[in-house]
C-alpha positions in Angstrom: 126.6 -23.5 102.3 123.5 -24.2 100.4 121.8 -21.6 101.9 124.1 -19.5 100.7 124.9 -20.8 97.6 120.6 -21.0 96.7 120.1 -17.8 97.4 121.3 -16.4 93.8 118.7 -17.8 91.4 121.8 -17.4 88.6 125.0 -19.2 87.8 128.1 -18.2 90.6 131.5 -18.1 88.9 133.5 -18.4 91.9 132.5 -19.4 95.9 135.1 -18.6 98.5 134.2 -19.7 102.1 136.2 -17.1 103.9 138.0 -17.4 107.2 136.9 -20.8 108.1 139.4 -21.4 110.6 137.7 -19.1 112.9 135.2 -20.9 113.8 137.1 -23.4 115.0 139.9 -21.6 116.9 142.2 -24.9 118.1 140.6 -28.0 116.9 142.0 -29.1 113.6 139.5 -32.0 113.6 136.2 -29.9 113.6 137.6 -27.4 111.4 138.8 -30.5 108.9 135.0 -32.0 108.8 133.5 -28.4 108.2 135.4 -27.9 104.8 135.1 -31.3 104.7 131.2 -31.3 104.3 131.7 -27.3 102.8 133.4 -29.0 99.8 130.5 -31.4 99.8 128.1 -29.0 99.3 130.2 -26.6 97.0 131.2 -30.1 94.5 127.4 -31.1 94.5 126.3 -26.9 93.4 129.5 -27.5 90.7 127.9 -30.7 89.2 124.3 -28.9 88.9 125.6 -26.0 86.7 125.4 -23.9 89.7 128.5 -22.6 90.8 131.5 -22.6 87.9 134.0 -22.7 90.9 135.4 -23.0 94.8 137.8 -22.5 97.2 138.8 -20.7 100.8 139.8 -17.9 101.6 141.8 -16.9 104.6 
């Protein structure tokens, strides 16, 4: 996510993660703790004036 997120050197209105449940076909828990530590990332880019907004996409 911060990858992605630092790759444009200006301001992102929105960021939706898209389809996150794929990559964890059938285990609530891992797929919980990735958007989990997603949101991390995504409420840390909102608090540096990087990103205006998030959510997911499915």
């Amino acid at each position: 996510m911060r990858w992605q997120t630092g790759r444009n050197r200006e301001r992102l209105d929105l960021v939706l993660p898209h389809n996150p449940e794929r990559a964890h076909p059938r285990d609530r828990p891992a797929l919980h703790r990735a958007v989990r530590e997603a949101f991390v990332v995504l409420e840390e880019a909102v608090a540096a004036g990087h990103v205006a907004g998030y959510g997911i996409a499915t």
